[in-house]
C-alpha positions as CSV (number, residue, x, y, z in Angstrom):
1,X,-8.6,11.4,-2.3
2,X,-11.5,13.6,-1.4
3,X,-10.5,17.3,-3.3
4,X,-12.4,20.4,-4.0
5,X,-13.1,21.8,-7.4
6,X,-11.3,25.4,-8.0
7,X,-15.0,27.3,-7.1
8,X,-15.6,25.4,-4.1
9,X,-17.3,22.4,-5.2
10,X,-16.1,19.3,-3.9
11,X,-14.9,17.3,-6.5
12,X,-15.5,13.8,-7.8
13,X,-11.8,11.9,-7.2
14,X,-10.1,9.9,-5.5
15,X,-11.0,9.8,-1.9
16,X,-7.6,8.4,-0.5
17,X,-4.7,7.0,-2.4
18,X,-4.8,5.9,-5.9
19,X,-4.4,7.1,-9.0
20,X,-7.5,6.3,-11.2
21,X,-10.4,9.2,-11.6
22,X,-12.8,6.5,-9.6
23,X,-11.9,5.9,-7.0
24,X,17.3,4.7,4.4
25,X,19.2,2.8,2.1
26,X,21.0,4.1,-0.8
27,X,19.9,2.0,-4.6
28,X,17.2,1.0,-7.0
29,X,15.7,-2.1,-6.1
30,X,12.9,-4.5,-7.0
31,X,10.8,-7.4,-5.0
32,X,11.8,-10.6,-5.3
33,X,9.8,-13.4,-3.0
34,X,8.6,-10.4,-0.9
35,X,11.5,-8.8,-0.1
36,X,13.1,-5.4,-1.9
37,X,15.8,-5.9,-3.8
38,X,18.3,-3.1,-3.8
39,X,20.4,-2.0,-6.7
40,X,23.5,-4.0,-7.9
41,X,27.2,-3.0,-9.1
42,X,27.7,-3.1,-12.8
43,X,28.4,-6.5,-14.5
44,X,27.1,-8.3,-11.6
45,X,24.2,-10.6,-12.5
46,X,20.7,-10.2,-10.7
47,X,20.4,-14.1,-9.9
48,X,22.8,-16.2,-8.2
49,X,25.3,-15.1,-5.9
50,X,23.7,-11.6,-5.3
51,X,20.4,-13.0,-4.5
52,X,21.8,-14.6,-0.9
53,X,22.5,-11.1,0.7
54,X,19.0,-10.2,0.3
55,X,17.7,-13.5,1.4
56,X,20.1,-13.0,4.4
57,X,18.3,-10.1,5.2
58,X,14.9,-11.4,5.0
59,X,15.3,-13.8,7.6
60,X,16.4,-11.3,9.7
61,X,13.9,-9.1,8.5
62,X,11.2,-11.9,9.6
63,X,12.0,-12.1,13.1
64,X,10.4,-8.5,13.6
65,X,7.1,-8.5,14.7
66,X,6.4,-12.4,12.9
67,X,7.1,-11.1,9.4
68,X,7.1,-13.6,7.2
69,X,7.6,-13.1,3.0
70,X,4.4,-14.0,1.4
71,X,4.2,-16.4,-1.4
72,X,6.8,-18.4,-3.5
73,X,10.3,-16.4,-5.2
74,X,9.1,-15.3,-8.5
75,X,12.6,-14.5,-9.6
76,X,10.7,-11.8,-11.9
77,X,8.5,-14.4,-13.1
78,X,4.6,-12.5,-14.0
79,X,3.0,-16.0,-14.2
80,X,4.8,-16.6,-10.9
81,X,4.1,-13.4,-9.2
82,X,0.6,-13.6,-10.2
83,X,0.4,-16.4,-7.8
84,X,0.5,-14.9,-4.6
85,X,-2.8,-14.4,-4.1
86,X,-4.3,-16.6,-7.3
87,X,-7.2,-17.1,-9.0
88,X,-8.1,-20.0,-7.7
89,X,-8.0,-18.8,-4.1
90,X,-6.1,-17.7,-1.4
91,X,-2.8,-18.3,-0.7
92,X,-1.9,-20.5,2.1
93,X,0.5,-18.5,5.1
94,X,2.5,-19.2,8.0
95,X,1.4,-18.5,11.1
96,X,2.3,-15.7,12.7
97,X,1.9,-13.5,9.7
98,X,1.7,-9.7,10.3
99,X,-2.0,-8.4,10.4
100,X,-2.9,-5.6,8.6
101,X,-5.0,-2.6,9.8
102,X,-6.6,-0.7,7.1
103,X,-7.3,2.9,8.4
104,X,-10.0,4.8,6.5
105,X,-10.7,1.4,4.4
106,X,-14.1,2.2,3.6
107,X,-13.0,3.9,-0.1
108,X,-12.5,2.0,-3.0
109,X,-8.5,1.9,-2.9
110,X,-8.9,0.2,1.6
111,X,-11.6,-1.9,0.5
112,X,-9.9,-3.6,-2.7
113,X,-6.3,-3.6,-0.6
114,X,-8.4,-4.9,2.2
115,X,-10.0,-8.0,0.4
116,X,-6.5,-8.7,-1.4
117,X,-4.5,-9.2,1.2
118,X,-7.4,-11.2,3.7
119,X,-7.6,-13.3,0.1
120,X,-3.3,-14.1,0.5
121,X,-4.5,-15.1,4.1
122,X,-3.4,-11.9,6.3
123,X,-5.9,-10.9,9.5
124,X,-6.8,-7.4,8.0
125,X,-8.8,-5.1,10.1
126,X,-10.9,-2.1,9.1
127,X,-10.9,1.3,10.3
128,X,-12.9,4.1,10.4
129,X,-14.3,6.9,12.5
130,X,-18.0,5.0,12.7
131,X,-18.2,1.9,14.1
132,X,-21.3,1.4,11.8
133,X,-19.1,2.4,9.0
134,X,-16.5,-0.1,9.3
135,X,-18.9,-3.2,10.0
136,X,-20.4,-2.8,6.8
137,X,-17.1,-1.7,5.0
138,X,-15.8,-5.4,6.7
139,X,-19.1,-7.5,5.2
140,X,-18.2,-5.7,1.8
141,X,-14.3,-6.7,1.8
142,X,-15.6,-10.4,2.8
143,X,-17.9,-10.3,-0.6
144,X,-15.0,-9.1,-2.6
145,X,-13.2,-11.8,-1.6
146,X,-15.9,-14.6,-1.4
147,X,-15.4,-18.2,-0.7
148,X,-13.9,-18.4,2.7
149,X,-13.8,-15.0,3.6
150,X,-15.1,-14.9,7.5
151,X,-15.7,-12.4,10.0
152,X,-12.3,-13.6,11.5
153,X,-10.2,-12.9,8.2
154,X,-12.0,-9.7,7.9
155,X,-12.9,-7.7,10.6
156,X,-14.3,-3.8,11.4
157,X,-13.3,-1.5,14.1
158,X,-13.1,1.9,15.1
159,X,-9.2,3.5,13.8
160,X,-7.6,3.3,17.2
161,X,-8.6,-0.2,18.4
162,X,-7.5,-1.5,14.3
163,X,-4.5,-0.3,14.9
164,X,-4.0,-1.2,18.3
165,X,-5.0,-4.5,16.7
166,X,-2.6,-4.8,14.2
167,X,1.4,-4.7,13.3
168,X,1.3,-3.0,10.3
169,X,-1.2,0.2,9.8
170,X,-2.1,1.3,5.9
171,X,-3.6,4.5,5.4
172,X,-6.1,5.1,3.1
173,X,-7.8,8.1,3.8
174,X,-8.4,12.0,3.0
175,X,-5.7,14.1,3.2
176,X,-7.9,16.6,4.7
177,X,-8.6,14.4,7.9
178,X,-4.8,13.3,8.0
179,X,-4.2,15.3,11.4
180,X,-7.3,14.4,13.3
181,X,-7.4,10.9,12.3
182,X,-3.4,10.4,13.0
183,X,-3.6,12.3,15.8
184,X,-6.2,9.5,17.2
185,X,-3.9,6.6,16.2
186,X,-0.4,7.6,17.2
187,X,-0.5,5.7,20.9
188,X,-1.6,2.7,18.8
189,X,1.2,2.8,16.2
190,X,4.5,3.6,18.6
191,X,7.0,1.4,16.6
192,X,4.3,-0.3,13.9
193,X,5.2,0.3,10.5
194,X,2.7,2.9,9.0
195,X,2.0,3.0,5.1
196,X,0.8,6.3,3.8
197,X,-1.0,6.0,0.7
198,X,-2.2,9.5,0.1
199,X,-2.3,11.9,-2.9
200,X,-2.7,15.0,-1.4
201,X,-4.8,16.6,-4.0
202,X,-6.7,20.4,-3.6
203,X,-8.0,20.4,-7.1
204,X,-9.4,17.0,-8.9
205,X,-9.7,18.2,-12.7
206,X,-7.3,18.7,-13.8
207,X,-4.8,17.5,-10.6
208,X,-3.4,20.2,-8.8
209,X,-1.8,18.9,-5.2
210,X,-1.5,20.5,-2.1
211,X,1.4,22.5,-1.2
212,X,2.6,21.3,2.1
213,X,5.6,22.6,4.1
214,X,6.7,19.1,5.1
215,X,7.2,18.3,1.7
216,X,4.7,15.4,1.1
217,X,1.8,13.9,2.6
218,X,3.9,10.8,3.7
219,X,6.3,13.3,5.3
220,X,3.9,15.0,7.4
221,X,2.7,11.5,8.5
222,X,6.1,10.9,9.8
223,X,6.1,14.5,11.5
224,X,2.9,13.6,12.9
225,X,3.3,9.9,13.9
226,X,7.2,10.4,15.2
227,X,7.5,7.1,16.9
228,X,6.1,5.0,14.2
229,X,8.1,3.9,10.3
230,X,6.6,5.8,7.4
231,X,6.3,4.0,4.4
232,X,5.0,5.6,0.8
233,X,3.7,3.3,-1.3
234,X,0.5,2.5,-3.8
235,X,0.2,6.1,-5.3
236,X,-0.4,4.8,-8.6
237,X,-2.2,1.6,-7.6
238,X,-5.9,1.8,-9.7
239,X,-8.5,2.0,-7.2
240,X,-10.4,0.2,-9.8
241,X,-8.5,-2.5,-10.6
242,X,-7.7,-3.2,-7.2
243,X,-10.7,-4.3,-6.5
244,X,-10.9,-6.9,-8.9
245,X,-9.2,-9.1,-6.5
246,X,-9.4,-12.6,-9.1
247,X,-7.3,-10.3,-11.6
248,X,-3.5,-9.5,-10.7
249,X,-2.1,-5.8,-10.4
250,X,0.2,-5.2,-13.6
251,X,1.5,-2.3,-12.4
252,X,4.5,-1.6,-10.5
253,X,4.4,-0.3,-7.0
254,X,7.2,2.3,-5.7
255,X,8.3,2.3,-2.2
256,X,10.1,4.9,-0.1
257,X,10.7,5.4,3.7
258,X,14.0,5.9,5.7
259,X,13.7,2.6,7.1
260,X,15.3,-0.6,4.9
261,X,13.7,-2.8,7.2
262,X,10.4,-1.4,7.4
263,X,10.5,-1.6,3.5
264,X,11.1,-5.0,3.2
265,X,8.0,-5.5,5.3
266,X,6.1,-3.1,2.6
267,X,7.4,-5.5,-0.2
268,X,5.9,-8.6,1.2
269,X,2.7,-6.4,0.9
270,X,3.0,-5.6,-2.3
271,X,3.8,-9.3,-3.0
272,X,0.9,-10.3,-1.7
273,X,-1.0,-8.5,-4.4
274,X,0.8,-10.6,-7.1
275,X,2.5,-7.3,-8.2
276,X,6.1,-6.5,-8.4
277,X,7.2,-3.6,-6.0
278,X,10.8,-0.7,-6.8
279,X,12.6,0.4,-3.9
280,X,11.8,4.8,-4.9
281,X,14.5,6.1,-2.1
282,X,14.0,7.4,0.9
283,X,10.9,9.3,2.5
284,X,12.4,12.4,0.5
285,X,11.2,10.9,-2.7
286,X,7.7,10.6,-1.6
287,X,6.7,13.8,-3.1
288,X,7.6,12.5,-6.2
289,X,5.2,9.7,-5.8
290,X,2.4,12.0,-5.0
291,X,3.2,13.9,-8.3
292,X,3.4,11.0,-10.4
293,X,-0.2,10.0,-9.0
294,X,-1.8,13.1,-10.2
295,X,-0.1,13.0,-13.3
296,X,-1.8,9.3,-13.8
297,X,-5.1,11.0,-12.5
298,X,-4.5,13.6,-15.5
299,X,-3.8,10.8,-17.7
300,X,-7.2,8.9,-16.8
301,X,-8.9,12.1,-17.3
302,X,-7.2,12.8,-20.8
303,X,-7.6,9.3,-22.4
304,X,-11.1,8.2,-20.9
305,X,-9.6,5.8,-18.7
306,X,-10.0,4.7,-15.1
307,X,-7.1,1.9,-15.3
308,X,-3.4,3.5,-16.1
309,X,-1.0,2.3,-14.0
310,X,2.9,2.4,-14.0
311,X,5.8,-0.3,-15.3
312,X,9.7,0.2,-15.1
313,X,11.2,-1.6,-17.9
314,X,15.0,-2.8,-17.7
315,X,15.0,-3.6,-14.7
């Protein structure tokens, strides 16, 4: 996330989402197989019987827009998960899979999400406000990914014709150029599910973040994007690390929108990255998200690291 230094001097961060110094349904719930798992009475077990209601709803889930879960069921598994999206390649998909537009993917965090999920054998397209820009941003996602990777899998556009190109729509870009650049996209995204990735921060060392009057970056996507499903997701996702596509993502990913549905569709994102993905609430909570990613900034900053993430035990 692009920020400016207390004096005025723009500050080295972040320049979208992510939380390293480089660059509604009620319940708790977790990703299994791509699809959120919510929260479960007491004394009833997490396999078995209370895994078909979720199932259930993932093949209703798939029938919008050709959503299909990524990858095998984990059930948990790391070894498992890890294999959506493995080392030795990528994963082989349906057709009809969801593509993927990447708005502002020329930072670290769009170009590392961007080679991932082409790599688990999505269409992912690259936005940006140069054409020129998201051309070369498209031949450096292919490169990250290598082998295979062609100009079909991959592909740069200008942000209103990626979206227009595209079922689901990730934003990865300044929080400073959230209203102009939404207000390009909005008569591409009527209905698309919209992932907003931002940490809205106004000071980089240490992390100080915005104060906006909707409440949270993702919040003032919705505002500004009315027709569309906010998600927030990938705060805390290392921009770093990310883009080590051979390696998985250890790190839990917290999701939280008003829209179950549009979740579940997040969650077969996340799987995609091999990583396990917690179901944070509603949109509400995305203000708590953006905290906890400059709090991981701070973190980076403190202990010389550009790699913390975040994992939920017991559970």
């Amino acid at each position: 996330m692009a920020a400016r230094a207390r004096h005025g001097r723009r500050a080295r961060g972040p320049e979208n989402g992510g939380s390293d110094p480089q660059p509604s349904r009620r319940g708790d719930g977790r990703r299994r197989g791509g699809v959120l798992q919510r929260g479960t009475r007491r004394g009833q077990r997490a396999r078995g019987r209370h895994l078909e209601a979720p199932r259930a709803q993932a093949e209703r889930s798939e029938t919008w827009r050709g959503h299909i879960p990524a990858g095998a069921d984990p059930h948990g598994d790391p070894e498992a998960a890890a294999s959506c999206g493995s080392r030795d390649g990528p994963a082989e998909r349906p057709r009809g899979v969801s593509a993927v537009a990447v708005i502002g993917g020329t930072g670290h965090l769009g170009l590392g999400l961007a080679a991932r999920w082409a790599r688990a054998g999505r269409r992912v397209i690259i936005g940006s406000r140069q054409a020129t820009k998201a051309s070369a941003a498209a031949q450096e996602a292919r490169a990250l990914v290598g082998g295979d990777a062609t100009d079909a899998a991959i592909s740069g556009a200008l942000n209103r014709e990626a979206a227009a190109a595209a079922e689901i729509i990730v934003l990865t870009i300044p929080f400073a150029a959230q209203a102009a650049i939404l207000a390009d996209v909005r008569p591409a995204v009527a209905g698309k599910v919209v992932v907003d990735t931002t940490v809205p921060l106004r000071q980089y060392a240490p992390p100080l973040l915005e104060e906006i009057p909707a409440g949270s970056a993702a919040a003032q996507a919705q505002a500004l994007l009315p027709e569309a499903r906010v998600v927030a997701a990938f705060h805390t996702v290392s921009q770093t690390v990310v883009r080590r596509v051979s390696e998985p993502l250890e790190g839990d990913v917290l999701i939280c929108g008003d829209d179950a549905e549009a979740k579940d569709v997040v969650a077969a994102l996340v799987a995609d990255l091999g990583a396990r993905s917690l179901d944070a609430g509603d949109l509400s909570q995305a203000a708590t998200l953006e905290r906890l990613a400059a709090l991981v900034i701070g973190l980076n900053q403190r202990y010389r690291r550009r790699a913390i993430g975040v994992r939920f035990t017991g559970i």
